[in-house]
PDB file of N, CA, C and O in Angstrom:
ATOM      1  N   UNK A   1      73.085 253.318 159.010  1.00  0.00           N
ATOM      2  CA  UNK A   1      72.044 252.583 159.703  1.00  0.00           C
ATOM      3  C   UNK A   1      71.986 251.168 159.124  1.00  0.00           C
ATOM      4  O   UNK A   1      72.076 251.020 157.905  1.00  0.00           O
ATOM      5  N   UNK A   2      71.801 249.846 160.160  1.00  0.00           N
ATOM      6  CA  UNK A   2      72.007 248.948 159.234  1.00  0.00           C
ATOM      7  C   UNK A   2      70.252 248.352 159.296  1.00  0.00           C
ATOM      8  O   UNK A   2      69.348 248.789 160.008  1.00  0.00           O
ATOM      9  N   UNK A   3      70.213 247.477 158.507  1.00  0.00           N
ATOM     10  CA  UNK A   3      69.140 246.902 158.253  1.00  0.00           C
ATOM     11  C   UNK A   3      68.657 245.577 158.873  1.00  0.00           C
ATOM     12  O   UNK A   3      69.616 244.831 159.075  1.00  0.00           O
ATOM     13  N   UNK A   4      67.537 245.075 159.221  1.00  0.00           N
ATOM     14  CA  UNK A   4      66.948 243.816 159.728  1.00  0.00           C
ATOM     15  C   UNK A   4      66.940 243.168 158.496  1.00  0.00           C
ATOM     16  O   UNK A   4      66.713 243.586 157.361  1.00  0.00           O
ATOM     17  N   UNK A   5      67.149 242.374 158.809  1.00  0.00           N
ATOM     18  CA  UNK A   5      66.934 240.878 157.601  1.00  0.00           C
ATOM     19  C   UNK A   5      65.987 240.381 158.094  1.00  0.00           C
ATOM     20  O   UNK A   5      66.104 240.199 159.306  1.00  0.00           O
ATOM     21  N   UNK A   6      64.497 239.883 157.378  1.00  0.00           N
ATOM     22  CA  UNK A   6      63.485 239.214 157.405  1.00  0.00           C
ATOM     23  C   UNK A   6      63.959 237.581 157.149  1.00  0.00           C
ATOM     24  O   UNK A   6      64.403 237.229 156.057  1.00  0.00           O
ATOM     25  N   UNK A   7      63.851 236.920 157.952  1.00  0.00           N
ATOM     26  CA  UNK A   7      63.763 235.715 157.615  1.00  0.00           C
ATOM     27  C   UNK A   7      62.733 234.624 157.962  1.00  0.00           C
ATOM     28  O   UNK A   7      62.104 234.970 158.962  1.00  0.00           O
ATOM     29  N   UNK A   8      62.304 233.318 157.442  1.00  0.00           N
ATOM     30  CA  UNK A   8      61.075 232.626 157.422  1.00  0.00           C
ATOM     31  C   UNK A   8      61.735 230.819 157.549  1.00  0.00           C
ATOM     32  O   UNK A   8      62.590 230.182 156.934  1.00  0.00           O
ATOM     33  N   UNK A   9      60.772 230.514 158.708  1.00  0.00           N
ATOM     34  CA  UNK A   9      61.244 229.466 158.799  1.00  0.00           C
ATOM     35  C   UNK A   9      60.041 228.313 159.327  1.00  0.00           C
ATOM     36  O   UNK A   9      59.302 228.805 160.180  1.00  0.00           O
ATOM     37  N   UNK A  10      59.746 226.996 159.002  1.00  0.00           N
ATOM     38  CA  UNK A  10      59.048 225.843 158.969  1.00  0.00           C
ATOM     39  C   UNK A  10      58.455 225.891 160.376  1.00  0.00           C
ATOM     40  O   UNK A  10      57.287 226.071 160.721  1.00  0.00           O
ATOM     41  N   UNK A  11      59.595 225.677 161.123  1.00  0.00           N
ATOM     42  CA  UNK A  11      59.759 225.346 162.695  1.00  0.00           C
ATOM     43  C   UNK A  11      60.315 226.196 163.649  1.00  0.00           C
ATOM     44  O   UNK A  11      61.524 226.161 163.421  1.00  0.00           O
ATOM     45  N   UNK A  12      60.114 226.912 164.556  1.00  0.00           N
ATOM     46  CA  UNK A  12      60.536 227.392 165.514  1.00  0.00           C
ATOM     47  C   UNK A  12      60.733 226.555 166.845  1.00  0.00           C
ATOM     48  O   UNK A  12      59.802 226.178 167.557  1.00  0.00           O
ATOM     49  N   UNK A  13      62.190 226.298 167.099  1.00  0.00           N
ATOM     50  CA  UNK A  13      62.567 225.118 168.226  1.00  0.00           C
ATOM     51  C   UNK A  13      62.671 225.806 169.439  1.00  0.00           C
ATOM     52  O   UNK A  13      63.594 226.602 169.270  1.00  0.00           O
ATOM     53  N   UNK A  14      62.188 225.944 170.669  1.00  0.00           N
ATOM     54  CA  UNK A  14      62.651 226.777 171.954  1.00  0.00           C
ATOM     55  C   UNK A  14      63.691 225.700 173.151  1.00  0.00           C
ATOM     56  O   UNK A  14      63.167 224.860 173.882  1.00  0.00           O
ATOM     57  N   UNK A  15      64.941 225.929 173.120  1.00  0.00           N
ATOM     58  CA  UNK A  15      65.525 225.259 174.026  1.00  0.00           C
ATOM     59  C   UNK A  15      66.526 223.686 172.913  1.00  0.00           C
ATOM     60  O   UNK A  15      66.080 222.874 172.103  1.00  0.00           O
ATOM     61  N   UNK A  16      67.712 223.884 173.373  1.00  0.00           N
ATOM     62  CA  UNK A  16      69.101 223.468 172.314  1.00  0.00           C
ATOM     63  C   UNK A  16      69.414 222.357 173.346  1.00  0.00           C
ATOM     64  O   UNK A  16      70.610 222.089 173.469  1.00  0.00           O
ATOM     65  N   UNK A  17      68.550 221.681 174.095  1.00  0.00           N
ATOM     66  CA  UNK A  17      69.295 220.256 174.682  1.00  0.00           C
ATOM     67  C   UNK A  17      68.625 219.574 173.536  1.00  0.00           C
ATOM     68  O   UNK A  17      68.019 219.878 172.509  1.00  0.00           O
ATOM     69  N   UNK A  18      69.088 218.308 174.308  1.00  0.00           N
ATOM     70  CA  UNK A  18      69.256 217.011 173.753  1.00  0.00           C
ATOM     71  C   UNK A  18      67.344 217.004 172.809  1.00  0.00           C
ATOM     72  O   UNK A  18      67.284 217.208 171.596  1.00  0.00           O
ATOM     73  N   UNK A  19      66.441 216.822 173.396  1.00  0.00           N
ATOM     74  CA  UNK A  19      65.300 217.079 172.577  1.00  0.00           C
ATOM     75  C   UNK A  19      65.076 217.720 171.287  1.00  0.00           C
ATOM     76  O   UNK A  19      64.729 217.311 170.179  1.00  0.00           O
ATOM     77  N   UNK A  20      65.474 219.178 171.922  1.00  0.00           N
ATOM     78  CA  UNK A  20      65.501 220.346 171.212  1.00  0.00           C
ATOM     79  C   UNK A  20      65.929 220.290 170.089  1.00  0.00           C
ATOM     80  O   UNK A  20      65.194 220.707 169.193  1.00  0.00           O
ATOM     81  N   UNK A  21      67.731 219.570 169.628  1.00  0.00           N
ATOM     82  CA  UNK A  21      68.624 219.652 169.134  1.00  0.00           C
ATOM     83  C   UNK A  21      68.282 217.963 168.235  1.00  0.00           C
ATOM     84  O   UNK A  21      68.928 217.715 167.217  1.00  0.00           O
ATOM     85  N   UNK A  22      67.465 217.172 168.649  1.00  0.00           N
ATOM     86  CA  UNK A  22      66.977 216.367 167.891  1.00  0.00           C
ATOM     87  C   UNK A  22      65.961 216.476 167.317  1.00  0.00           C
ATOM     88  O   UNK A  22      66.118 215.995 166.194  1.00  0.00           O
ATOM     89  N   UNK A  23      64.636 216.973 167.494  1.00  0.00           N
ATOM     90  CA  UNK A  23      63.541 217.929 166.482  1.00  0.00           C
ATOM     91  C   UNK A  23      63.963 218.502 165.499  1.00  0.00           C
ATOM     92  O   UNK A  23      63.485 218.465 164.365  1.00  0.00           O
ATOM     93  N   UNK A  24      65.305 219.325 166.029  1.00  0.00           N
ATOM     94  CA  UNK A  24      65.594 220.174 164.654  1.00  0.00           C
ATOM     95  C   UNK A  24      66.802 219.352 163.761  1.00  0.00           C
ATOM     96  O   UNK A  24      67.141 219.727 162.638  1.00  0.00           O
ATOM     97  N   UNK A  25      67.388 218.172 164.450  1.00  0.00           N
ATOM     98  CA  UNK A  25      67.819 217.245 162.910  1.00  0.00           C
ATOM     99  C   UNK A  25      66.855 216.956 162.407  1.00  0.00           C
ATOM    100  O   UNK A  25      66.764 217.409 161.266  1.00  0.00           O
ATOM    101  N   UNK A  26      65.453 215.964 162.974  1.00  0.00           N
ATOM    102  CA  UNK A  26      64.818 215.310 162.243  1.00  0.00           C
ATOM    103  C   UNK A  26      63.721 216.402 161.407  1.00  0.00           C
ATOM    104  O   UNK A  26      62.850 216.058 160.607  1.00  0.00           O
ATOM    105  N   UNK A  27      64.007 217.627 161.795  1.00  0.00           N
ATOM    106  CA  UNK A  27      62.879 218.388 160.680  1.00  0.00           C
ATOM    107  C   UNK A  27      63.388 219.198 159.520  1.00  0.00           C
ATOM    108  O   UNK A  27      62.735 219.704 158.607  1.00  0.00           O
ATOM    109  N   UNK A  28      64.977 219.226 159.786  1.00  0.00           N
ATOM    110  CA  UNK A  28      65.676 219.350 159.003  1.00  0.00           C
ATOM    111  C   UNK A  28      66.467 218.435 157.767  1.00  0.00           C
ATOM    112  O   UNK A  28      67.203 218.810 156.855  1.00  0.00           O
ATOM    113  N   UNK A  29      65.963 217.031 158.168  1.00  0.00           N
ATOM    114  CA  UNK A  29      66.260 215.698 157.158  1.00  0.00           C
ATOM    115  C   UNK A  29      65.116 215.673 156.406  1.00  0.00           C
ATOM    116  O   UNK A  29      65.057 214.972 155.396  1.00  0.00           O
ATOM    117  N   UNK A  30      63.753 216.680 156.949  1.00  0.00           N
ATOM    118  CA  UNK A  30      62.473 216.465 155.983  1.00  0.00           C
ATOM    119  C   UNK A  30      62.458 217.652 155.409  1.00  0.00           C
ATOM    120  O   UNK A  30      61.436 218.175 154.964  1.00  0.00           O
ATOM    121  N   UNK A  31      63.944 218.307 155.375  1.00  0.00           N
ATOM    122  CA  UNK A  31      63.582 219.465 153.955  1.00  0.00           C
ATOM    123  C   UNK A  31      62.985 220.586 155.020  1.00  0.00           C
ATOM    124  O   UNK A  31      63.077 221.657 154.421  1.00  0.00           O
ATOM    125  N   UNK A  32      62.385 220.833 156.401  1.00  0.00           N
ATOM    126  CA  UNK A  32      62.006 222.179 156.722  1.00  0.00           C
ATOM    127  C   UNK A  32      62.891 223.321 157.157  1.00  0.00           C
ATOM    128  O   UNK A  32      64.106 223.130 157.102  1.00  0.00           O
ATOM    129  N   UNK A  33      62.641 223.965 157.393  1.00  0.00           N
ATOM    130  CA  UNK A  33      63.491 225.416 157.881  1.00  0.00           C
ATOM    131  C   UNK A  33      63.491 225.594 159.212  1.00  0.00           C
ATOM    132  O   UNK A  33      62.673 226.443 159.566  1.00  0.00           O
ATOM    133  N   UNK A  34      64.186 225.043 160.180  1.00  0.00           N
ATOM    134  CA  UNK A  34      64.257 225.067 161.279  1.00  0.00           C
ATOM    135  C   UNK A  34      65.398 226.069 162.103  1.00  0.00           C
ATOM    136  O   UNK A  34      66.605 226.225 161.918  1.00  0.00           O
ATOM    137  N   UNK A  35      64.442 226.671 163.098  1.00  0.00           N
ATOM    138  CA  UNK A  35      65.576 227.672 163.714  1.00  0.00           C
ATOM    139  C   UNK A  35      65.139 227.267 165.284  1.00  0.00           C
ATOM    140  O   UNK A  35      64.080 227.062 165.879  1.00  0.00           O
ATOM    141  N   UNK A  36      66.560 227.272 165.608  1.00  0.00           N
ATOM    142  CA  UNK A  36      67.010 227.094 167.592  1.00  0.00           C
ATOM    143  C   UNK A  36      66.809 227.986 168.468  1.00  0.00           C
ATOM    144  O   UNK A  36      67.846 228.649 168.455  1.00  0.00           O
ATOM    145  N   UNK A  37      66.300 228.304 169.026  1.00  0.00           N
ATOM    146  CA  UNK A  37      66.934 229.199 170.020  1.00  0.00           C
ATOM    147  C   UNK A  37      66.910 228.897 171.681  1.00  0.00           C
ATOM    148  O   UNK A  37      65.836 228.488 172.123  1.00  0.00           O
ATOM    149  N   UNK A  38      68.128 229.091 172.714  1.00  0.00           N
ATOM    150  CA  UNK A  38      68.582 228.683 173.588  1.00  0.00           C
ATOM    151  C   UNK A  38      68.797 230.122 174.424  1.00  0.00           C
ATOM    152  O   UNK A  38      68.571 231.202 173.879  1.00  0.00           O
ATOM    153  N   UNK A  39      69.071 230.056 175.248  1.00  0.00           N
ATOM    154  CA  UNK A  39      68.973 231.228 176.481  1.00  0.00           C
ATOM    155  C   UNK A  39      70.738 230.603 176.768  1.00  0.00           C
ATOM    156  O   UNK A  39      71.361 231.465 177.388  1.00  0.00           O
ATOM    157  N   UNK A  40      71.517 229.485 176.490  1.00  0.00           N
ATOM    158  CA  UNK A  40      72.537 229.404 176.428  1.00  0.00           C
ATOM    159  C   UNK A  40      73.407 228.925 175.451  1.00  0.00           C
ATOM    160  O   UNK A  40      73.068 228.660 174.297  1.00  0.00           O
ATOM    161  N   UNK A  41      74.891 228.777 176.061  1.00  0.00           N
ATOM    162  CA  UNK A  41      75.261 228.315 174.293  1.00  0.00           C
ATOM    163  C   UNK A  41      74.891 226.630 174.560  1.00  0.00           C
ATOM    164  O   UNK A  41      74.810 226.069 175.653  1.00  0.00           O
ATOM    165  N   UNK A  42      74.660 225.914 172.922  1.00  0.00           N
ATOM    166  CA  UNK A  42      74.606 224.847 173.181  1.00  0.00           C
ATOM    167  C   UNK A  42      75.399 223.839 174.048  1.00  0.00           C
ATOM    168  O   UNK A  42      74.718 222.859 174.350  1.00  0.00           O
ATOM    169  N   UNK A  43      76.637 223.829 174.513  1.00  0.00           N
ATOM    170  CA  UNK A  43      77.663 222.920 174.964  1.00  0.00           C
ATOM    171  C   UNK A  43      77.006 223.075 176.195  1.00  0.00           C
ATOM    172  O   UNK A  43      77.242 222.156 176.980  1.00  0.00           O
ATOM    173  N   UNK A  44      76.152 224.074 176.665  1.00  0.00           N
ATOM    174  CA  UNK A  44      75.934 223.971 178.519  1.00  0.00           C
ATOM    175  C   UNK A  44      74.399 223.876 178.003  1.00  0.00           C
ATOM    176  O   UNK A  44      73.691 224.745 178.511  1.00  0.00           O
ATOM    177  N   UNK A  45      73.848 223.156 177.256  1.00  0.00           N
ATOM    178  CA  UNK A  45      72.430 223.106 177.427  1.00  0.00           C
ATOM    179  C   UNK A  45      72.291 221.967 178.197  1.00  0.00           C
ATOM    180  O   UNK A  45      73.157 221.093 178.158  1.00  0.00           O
ATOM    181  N   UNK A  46      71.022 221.841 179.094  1.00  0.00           N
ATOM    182  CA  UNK A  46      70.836 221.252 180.051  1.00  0.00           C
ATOM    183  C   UNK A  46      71.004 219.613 180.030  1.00  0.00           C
ATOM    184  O   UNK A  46      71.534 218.998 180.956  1.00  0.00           O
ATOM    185  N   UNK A  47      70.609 219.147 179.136  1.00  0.00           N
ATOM    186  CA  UNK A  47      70.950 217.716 178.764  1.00  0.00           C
ATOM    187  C   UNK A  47      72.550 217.318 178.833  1.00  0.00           C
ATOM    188  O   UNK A  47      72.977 216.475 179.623  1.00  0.00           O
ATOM    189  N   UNK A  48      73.327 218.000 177.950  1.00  0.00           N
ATOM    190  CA  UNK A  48      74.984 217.868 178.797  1.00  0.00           C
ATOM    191  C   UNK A  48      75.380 218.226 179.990  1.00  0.00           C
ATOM    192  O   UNK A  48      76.198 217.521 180.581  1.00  0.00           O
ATOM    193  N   UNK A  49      74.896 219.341 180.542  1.00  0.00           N
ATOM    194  CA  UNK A  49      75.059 219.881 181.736  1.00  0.00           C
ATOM    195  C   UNK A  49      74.430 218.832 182.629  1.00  0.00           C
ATOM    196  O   UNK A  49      75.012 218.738 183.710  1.00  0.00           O
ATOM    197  N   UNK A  50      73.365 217.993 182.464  1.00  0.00           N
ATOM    198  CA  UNK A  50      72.545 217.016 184.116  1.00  0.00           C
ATOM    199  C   UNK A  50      73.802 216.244 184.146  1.00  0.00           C
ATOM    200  O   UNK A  50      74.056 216.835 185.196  1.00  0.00           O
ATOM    201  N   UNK A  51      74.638 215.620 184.012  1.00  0.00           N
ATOM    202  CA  UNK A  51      75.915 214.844 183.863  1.00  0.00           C
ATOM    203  C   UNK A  51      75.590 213.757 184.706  1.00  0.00           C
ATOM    204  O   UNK A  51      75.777 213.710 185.922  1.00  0.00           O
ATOM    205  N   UNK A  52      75.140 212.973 184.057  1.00  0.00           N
ATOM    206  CA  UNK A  52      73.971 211.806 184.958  1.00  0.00           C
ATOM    207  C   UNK A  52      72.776 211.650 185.649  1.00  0.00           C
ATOM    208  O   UNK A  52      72.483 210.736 186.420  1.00  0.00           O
ATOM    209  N   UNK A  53      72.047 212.694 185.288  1.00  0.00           N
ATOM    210  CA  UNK A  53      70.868 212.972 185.477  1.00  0.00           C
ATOM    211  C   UNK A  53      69.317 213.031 184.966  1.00  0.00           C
ATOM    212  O   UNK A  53      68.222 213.352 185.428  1.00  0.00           O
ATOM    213  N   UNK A  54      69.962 212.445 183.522  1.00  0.00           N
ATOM    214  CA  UNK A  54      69.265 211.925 182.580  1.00  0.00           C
ATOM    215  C   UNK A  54      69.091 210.291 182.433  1.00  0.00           C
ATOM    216  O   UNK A  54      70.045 209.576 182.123  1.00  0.00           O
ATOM    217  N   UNK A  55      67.761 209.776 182.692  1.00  0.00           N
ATOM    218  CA  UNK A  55      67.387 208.178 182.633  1.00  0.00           C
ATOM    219  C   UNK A  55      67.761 208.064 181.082  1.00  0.00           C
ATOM    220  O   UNK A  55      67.650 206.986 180.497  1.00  0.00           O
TER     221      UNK A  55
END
């Protein structure tokens, strides 16, 4: 049987575009514990994916 690992973190980020994925550099340059999570992989998060659709 395997085991859950408990883990603890500063920030909880929802969604790996371009926003998303900049919150969690800049809260991660201040030393917090930041975790991602995305419903896809990052390379098709929506900010790369609008492919000119972003002002």
């Amino acid at each position: 049987m395997s085991t859950i690992r408990k883990r603890s973190f500063d920030t909880l980020i929802i969604g790996a575009g371009g926003g998303g994925l900049r919150a969690a550099l800049q809260l991660s340059q201040a030393d917090a514990r930041v975790a991602v999570v995305s419903k896809v992989f990052p390379t098709r998060s929506h900010t790369v994916a609008a492919q000119g659709g972003v002002n």
